[in-house]
Backbone as CSV, one residue per row, in Angstrom:
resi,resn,N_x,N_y,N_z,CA_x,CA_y,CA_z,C_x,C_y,C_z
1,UNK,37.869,50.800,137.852,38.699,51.869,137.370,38.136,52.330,136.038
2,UNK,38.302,53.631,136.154,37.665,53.837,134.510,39.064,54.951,134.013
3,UNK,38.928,54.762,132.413,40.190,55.022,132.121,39.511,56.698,130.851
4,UNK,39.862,57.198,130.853,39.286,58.866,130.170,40.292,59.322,129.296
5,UNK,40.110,59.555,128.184,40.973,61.112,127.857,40.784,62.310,127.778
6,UNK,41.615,62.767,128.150,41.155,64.471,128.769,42.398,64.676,127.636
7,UNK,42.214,66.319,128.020,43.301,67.482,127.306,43.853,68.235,128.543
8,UNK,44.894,69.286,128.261,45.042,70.135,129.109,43.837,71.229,130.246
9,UNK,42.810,70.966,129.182,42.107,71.899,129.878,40.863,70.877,131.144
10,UNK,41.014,69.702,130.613,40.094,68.729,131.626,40.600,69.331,133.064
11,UNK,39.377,69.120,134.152,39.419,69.219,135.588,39.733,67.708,136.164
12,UNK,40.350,67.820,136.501,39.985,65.959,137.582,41.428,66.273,139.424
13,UNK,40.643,66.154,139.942,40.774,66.365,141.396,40.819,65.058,142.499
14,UNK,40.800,65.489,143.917,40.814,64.417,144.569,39.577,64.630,144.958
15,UNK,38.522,65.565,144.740,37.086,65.684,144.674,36.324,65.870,143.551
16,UNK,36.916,65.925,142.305,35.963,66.258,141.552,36.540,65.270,140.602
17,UNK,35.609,64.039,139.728,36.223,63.588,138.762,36.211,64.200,137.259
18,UNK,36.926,63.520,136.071,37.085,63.931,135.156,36.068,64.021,134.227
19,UNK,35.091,64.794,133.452,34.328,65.136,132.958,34.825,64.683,131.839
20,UNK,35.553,63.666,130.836,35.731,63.301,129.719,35.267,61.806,129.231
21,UNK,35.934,61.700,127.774,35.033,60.550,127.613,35.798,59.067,128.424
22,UNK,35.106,58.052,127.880,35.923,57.059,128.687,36.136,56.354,127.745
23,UNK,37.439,55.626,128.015,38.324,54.594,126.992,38.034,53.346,127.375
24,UNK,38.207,52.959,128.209,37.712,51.816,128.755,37.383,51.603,130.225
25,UNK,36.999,50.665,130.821,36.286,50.294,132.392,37.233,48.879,132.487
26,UNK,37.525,48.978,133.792,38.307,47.897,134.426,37.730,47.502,135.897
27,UNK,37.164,46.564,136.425,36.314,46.162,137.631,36.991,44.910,138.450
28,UNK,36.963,44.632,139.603,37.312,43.625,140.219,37.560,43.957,141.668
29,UNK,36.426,42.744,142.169,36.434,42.905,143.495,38.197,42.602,144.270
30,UNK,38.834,43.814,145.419,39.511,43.242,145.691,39.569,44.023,147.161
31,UNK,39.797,42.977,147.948,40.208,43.076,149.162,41.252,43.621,149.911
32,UNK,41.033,44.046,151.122,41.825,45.166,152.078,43.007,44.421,152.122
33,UNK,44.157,45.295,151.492,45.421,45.083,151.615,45.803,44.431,150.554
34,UNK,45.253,44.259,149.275,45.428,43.353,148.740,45.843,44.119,147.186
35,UNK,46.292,43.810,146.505,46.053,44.347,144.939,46.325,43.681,143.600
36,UNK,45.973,44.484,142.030,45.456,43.772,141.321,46.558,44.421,140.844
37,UNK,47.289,43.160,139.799,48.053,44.063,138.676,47.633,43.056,137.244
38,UNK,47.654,44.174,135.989,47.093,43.662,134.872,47.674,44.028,133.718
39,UNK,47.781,43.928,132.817,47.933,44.407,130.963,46.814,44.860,130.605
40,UNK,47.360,46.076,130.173,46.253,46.618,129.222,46.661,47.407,128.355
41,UNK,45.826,46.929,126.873,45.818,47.954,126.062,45.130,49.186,125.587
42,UNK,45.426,49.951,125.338,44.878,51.240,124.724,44.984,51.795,123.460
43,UNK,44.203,52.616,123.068,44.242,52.743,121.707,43.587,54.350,121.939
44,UNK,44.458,55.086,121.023,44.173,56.875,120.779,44.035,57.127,119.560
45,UNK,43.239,57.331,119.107,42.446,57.640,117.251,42.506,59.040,117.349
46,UNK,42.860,60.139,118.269,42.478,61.010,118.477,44.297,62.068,118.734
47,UNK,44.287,62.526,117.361,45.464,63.630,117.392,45.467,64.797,117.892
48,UNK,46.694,65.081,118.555,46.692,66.058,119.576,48.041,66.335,120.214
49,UNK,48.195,67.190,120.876,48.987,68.037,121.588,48.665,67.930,123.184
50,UNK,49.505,67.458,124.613,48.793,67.667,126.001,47.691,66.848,125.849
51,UNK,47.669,65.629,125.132,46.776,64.832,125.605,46.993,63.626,127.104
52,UNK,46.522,63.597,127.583,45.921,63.063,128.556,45.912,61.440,128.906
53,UNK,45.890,60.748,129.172,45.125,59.318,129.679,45.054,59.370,131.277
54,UNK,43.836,59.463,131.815,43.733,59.564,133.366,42.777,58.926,133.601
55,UNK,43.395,57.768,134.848,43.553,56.504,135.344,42.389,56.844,136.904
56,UNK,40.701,56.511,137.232,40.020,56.880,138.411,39.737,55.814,138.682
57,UNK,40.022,56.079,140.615,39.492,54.654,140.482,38.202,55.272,141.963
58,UNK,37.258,54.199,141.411,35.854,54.193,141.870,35.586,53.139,142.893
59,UNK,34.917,53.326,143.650,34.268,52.152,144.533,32.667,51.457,144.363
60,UNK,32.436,50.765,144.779,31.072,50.492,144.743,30.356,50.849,146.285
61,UNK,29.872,51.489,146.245,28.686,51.652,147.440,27.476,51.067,147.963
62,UNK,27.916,50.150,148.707,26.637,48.848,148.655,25.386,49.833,149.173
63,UNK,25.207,50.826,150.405,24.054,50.724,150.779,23.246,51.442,149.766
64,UNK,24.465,52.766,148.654,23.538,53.796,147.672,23.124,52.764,146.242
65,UNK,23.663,51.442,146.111,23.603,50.882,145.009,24.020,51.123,143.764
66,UNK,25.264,51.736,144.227,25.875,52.459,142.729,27.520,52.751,143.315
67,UNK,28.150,53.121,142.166,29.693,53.244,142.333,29.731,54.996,142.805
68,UNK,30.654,55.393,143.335,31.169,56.438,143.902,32.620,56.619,143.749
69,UNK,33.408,57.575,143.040,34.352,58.385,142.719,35.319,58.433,143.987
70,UNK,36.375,57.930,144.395,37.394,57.736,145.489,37.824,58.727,145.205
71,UNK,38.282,59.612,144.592,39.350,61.023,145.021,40.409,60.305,144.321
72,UNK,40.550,59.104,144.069,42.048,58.568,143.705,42.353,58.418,142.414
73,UNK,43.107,59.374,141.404,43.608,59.280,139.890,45.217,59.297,139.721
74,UNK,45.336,59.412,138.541,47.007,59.179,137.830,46.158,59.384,136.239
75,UNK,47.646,59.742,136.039,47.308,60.201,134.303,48.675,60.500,133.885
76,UNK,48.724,59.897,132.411,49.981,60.246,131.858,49.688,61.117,130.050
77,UNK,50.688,62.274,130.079,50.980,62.866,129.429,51.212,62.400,127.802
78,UNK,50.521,62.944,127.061,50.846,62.215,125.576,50.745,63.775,124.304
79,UNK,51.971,63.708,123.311,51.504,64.025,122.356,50.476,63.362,121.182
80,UNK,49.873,62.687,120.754,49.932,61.836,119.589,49.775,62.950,117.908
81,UNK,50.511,61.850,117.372,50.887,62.310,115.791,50.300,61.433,115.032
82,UNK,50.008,62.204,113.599,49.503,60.817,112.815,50.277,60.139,112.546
């Protein structure tokens, strides 16, 4: 999973991912039917209006040898103030 902040104007789709920076990376193999739940923290240095935190989650692609973009996000809405 990789975790981004965007603004109002970021794109992120069930085909196209989010073109912003990334906050942090979250990985773990897990199996069909199965799922992971965790704590995490975050941290926003970055003041603003319609800010963003959006949540992609990626697969790994054994035969291309690299991760690939699932279509699958969530994101929640933030002002931050100083």
């Amino acid at each position: 999973m990789l975790v981004k902040l965007g603004n109002q104007s970021t794109i992120v789709s069930n085909s196209t991912y989010a073109n912003a920076p990334v906050l942090a990376t979250f990985w773990r193999i897990v199996r069909e039917k199965e799922t992971w739940t965790f704590p995490m923290t975050l941290s926003v240095n970055q003041v603003g209006n319609n800010t963003r935190i959006i949540f992609e989650l990626w697969s790994y692609d054994v035969p291309a040898s690299g991760f690939e973009y699932t279509g699958l996000w969530d994101q929640i809405w933030l002002n931050v103030i100083a």
